[in-house]
C-alpha positions as CSV (number, residue, x, y, z in Angstrom):
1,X,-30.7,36.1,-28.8
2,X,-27.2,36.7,-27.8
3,X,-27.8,35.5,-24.3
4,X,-29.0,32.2,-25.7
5,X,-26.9,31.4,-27.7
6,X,-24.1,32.2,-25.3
7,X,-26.0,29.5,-22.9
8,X,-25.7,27.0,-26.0
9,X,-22.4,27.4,-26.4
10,X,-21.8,26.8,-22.7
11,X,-24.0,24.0,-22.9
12,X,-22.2,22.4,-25.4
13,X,-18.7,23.3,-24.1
14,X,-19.6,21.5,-20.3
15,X,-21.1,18.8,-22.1
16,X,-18.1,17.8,-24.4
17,X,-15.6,18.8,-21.3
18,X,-17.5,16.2,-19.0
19,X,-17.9,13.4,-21.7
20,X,-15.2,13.6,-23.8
21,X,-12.2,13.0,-21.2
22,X,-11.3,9.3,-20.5
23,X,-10.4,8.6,-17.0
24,X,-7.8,5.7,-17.9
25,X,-6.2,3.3,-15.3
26,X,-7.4,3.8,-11.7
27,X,-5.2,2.3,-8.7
28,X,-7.0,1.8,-5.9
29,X,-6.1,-0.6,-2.6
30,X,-9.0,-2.3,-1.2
31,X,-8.1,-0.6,1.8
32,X,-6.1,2.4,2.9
33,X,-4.0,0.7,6.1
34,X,-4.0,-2.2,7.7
35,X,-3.7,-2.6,11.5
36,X,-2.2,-5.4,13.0
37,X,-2.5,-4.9,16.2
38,X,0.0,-6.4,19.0
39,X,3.1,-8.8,19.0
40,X,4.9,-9.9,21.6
41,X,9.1,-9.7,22.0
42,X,9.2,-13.6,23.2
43,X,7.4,-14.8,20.0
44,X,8.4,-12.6,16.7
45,X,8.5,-14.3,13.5
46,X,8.4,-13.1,9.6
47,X,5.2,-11.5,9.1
48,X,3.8,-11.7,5.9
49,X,0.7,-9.3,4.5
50,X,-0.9,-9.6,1.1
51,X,-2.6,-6.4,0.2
52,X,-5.2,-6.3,-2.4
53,X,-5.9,-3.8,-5.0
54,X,-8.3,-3.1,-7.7
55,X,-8.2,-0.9,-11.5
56,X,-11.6,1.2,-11.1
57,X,-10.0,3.1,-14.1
58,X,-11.4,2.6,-18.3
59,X,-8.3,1.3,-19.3
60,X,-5.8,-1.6,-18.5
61,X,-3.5,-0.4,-15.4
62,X,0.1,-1.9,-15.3
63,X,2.0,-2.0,-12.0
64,X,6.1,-1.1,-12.6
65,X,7.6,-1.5,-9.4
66,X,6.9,-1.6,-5.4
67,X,8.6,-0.9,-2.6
68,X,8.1,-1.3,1.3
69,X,10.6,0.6,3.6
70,X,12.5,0.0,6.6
71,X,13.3,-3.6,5.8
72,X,9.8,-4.9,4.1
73,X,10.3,-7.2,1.3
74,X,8.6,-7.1,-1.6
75,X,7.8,-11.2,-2.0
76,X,5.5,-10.5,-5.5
77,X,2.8,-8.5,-6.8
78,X,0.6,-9.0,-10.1
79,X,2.6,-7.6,-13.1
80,X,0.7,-8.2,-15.8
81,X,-1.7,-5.8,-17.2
82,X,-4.9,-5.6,-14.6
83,X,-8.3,-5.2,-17.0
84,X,-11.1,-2.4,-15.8
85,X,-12.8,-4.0,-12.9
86,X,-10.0,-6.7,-12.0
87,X,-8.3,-6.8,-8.5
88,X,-4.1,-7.9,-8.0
89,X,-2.1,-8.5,-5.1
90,X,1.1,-7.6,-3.5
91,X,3.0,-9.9,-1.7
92,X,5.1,-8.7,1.2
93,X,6.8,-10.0,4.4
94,X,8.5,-7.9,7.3
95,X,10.3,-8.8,10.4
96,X,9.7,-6.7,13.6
97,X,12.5,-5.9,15.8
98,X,12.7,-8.2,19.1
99,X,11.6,-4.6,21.4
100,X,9.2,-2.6,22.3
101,X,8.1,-0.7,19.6
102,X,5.2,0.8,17.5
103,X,5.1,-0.7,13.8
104,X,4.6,1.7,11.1
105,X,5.7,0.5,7.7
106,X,4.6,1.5,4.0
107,X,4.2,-0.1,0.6
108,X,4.5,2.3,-2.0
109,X,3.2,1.3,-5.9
110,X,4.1,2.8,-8.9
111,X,2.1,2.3,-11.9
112,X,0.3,3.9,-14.6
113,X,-2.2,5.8,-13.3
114,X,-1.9,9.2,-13.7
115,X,-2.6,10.1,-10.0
116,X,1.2,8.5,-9.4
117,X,2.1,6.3,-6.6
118,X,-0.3,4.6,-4.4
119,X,1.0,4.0,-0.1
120,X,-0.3,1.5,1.8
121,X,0.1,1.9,5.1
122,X,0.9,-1.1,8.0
123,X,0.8,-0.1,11.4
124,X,1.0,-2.6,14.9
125,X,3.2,-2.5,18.0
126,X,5.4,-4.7,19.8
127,X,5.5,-5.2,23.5
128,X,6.8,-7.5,26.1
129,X,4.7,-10.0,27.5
130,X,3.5,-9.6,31.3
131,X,5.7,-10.7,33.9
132,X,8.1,-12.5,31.2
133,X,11.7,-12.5,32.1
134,X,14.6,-12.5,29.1
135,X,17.5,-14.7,29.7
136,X,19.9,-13.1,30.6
137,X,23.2,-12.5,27.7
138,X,26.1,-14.8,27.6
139,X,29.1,-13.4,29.6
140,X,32.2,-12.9,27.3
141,X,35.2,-14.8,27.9
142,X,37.3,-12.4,29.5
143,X,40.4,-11.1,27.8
144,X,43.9,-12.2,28.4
């Protein structure tokens, strides 16, 4: 008798444990890293990414600040409250350096899911074109 109703109480412990927590907001980006693959020194401009995310949480998830590094702006991203099962958006732009280079960039989100922040990852390179030639720099006026 004792062993059942030490199985009962088990039972009835795992059950409560597994149904009675509430997961709350869930932050999730549609996808872990983007890859933008190559661009070229003679024809850099602003790049601009829009990354997508989604609440897979029970309860409304609220987004208090982002940040990209190394010189990503932050254009926008959806501040109001995001309901269970709705997506948002952040809104960034980026200039790459006129050299040779590998891109590797993040977009970090703070909110309030418990899990803490979220990183999105961009990644690309920059290379020189075949067989293109930069103009040569301006001399200085020499010094008198």
């Amino acid at each position: 008798m004792k062993k059942v109703s030490f199985l009962f109480c088990i039972l009835v412990f795992s059950t409560t444990m597994l149904f009675g927590q509430a997961t709350g907001p869930k932050f999730e980006y549609s996808e872990q890293s983007v890859d933008l693959g190559t661009y070229y020194t003679d024809s850099l401009d602003i790049i601009s990414i829009e990354v997508e995310f989604e609440n897979t949480g029970d309860q409304p998830l609220i987004v208090s600040s982002v940040r990209g590094c190394c010189g990503t702006r932050i254009v926008n991203w959806t501040k109001e409250p995001i309901k269970p099962g709705e997506k948002g958006v952040i809104n960034a732009q980026f200039r790459p350096a006129p050299r040779v280079h590998n891109i590797s960039r993040t977009i970090t989100a703070m909110s309030n899911d418990p899990a803490g922040q979220k990183i999105f990852r961009i990644r690309g390179k920059v290379e020189e074109r075949a067989g293109f030639q930069p103009e040569p720099a301006a001399k200085a006026p020499a010094a008198r």
